[in-house]
N, C-alpha and C positions, 0 to 999 in steps of 0.2 A: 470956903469949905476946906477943910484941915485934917489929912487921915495921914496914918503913915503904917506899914505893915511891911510882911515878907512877902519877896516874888523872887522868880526862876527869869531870867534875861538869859536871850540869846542875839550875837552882835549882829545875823545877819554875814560875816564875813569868815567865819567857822562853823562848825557844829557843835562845838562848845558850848556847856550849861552854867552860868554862875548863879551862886545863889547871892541876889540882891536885898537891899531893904528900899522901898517905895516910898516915898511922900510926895504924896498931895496937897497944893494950896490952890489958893484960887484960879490961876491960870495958866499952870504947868503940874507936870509932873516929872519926877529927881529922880532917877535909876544909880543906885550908888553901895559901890563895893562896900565889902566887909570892913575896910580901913578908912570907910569915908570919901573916896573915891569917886566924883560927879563920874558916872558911865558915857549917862546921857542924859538929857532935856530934853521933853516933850512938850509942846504948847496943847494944853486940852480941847482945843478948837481944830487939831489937827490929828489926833488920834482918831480909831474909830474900833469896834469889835471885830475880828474877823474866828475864820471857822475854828468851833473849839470843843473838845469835849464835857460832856456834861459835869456842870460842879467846878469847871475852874475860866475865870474867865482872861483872853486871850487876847490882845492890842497888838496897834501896830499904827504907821503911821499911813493916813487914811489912801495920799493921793503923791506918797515918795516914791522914790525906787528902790530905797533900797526895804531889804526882806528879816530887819532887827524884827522881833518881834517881843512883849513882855510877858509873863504867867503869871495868875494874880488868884492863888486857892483862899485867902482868907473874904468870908463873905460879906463884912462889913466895908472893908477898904475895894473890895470889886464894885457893889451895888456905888460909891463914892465916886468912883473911877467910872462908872456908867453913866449917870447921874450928869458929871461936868464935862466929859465928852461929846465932839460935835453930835448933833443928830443923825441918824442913820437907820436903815431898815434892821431890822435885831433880828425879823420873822426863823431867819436860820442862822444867824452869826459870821457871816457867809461872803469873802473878798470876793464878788462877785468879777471884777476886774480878773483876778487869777484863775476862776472858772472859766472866765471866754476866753482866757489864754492857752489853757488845758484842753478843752475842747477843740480850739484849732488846730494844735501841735497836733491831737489825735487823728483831726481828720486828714492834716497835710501828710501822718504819716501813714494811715492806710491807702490815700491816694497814691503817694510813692510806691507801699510793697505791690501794687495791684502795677500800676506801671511796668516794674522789675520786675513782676510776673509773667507778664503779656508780651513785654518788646527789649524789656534786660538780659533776662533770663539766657533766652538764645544765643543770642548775640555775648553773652559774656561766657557761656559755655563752651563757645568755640573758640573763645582767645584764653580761657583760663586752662582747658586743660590740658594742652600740651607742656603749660608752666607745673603743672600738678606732679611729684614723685610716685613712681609706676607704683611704689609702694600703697599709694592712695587707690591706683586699678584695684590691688590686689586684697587690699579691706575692704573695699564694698565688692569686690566679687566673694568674699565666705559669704555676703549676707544673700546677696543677689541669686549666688549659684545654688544655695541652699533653697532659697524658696522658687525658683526654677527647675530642680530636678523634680520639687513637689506637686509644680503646675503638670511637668511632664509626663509625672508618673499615671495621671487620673486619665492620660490620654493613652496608655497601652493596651487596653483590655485584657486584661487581665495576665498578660505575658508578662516576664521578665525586664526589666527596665532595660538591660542594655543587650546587644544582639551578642548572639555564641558566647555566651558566658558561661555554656556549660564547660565541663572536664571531659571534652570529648575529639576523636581525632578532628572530624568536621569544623567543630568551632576552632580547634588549637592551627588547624588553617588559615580560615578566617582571621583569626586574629591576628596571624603572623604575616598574610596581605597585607592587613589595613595596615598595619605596624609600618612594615615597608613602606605602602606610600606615603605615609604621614612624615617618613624619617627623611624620607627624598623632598617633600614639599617645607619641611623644617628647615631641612639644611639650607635652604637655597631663599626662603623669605627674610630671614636676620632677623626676626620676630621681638619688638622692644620687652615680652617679659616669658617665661613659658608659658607654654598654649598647652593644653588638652583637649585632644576633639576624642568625641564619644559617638557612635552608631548606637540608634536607641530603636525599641521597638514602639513606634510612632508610623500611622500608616500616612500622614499625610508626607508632598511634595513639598517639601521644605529643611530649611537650616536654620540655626538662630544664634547669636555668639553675645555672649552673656561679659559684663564686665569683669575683668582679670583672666581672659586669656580663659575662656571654659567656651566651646564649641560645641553643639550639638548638631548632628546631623541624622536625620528621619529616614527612616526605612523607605520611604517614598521615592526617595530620590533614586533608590538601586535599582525598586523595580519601575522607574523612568528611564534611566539610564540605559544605555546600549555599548558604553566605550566607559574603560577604566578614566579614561580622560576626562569623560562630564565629570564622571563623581568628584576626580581631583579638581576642576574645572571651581566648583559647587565648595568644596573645600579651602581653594584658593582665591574663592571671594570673601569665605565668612573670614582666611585669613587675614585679609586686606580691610577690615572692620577692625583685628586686632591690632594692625601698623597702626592705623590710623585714632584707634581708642577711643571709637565711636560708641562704644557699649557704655563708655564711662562717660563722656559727652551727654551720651540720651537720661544717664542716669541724674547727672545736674540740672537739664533743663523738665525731667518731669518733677525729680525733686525740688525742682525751684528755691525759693529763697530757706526752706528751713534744712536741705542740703547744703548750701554754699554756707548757712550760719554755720552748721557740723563740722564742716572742713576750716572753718576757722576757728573754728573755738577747738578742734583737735578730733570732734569726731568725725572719723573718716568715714567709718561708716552709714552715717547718718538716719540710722533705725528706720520707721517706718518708711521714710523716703524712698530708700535702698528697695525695702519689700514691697512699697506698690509700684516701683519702676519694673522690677520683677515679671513681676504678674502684667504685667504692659508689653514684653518685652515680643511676647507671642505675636500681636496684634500693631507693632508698631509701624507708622511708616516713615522710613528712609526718605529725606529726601534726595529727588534725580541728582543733584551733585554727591551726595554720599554714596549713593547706588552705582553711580557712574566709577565715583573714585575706588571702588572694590573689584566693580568688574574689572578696571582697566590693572590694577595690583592683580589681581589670581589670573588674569590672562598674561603679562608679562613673567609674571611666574613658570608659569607654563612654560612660556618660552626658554625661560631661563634652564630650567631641566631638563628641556628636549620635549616637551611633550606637546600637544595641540595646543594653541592658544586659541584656537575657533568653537571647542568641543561646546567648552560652557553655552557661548552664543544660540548651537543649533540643539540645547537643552532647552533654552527657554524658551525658544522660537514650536517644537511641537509641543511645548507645555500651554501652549496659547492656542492649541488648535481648537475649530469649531466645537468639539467635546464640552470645550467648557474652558475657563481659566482656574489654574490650581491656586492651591492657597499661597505659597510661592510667588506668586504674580500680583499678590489680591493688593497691596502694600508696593509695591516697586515701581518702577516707572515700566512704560510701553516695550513688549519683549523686542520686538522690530528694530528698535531704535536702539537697543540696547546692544543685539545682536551685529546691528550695523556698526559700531563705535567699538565694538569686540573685534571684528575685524580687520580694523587701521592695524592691531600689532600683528608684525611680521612674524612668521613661522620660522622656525628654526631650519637650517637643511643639511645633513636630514634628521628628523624625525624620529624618535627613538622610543621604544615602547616602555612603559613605566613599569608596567606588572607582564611575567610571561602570562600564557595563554591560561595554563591552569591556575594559578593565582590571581589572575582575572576570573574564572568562574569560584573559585573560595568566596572571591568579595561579592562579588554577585548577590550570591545564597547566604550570604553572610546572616541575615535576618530570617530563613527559611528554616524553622526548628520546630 
């Protein structure tokens, strides 16, 4: 049998398209350039159909390695080409060989990202981001901090989002407290990027530090508090989140792998990831070495300024009391324990008070409006 027409060849070792001319005789088939040019030799007993769209028919060599493949639109020289071709199932056209190739790559590679989800993730979130540029904190905290002040806001009742914001002598007090302490526990932490800690009107007993250096700290905590010290105390742990860049750590391992693709491909901030780490950020829990590594950062702080480095301890210790555990506690490790491991660092001597006496009641009432 004797056909010859026009086909599209591809070598297999490019993506290169030539246009060939075909002939067929009896037990091969001649792939061959525009000049005459043998391409290749096919023995017809060794070709076979593979997957091809309708109206043009598609060969290849049945049982090679390698991935030439021919294109054959004219119908008289295909049916020909069918025809003297080994035998084979035609049902779909279909290198069934290349589908159970396809389908294992598939499944070895969702078995990998599920892996890299479970026991990567973690584990590579804590050795990657201290390698990471503070710059990277501070693009996923616009996205972070933004849908954090939104989580915050549903939780004021109906008050102002942040405490003494009015234009009035009382808040301009306040503010100029909080100012103070922040500027005394600023100076003295060497903080890897700027921090903003904010008093919010939020009644629970709690703090929460958002990636890039954004601090929020809860009305809760004042009216718990008894000593300018706890509050700094309280401050100087969500500090010790920010040395340590734990906010951006939790942000990779909840974002898991379509986080760390975003940091590699350039986006820092990694969209949805960023906004449900966010919304997790309320409810997360620290583990006891993370919790640990903060307490022991805001309590050596303390020290560092003069002030209690015990205060924080016997804040969380009557925050545990029979009353109940606050929400503070609900996520952290054992206050006991905590408290206990607060007090290996040594006090300063002597002791020096951070805020006078008036300026400790400003902060106080700072949320009282």
């Amino acid at each position: 049998m004797n056909a010859t027409g026009p086909g599209t060849f591809y070598d297999g070792l490019t993506s290169a398209r030539r246009a060939v001319t075909v002939a067929l005789d009896d037990d091969a088939v001649r792939i061959c350039a525009a000049d005459g040019a043998i391409l290749a030799q096919w023995r017809t007993f060794e070709i076979a159909p593979v997957s091809t769209p309708r109206g043009v028919l598609r060969v290849g060599l049945a049982r090679g390695h390698a991935t030439a493949r021919l294109e054959i639109h004219d119908p008289a020289l295909a049916t020909a080409v069918v025809k003297a071709a080994r035998p084979c199932d035609r049902t779909g056209m279909t290198d069934r060989h290349t589908r159970v190739r396809v389908t294992a790559y598939s499944l070895l590679a969702i078995i990998v990202l599920v892996g890299a989800g479970i026991w990567g993730v973690p584990i590579t979130a804590d050795k990657v981001t201290p390698l990471l540029p503070i710059a990277v904190d501070q693009r996923i905290g616009v996205l972070a901090n933004a849908e954090e002040r939104r989580e915050l806001s549903g939780e004021t009742h109906g008050k102002p989002f942040e405490c003494s914001a009015a234009d009035s002598a009382k808040a301009r007090a306040s503010r100029g407290a909080f100012t103070k302490l922040l500027d005394i526990l600023k100076g003295a932490a060497a903080l890897p990027l700027p921090t903003e800690v904010t008093m919010v009107h939020v009644p629970q007993v709690n703090a929460v530090t958002v990636p890039g250096g954004y601090i929020y700290v809860f009305e809760g905590i004042l009216a718990k508090a008894t000593t300018v010290d706890e509050v700094a105390g309280v401050i100087g742990h969500e500090m010790g989140h920010v040395a340590d860049r734990d906010g951006t750590k939790t942000a990779v391992e909840t974002g898991g792998v379509s986080l760390l693709f975003g940091l590699l491909l350039g986006d820092f901030t990694g969209g949805g990831a960023v906004v449900f780490t966010a919304t997790t950020l309320l409810q997360l829990a620290y583990s006891r070495h993370t919790e640990s590594a903060a307490d022991r950062f805001g309590a050596e702080l303390m020290a560092k300024v003069g002030g209690d480095p015990h205060a924080l301890g016997r804040l969380l210790v009557r925050m545990s009391a029979p009353s109940g555990p606050q929400h503070f506690l609900l996520n952290h490790p054992e206050a006991q324990l905590r408290a206990a491991a607060i007090d290996l660092v040594r006090q300063p001597s002597p002791m020096k008070a951070l805020l006078t006496p008036d300026e400790w009641t400003a902060l106080k009432t700072m949320c009282e409006e």
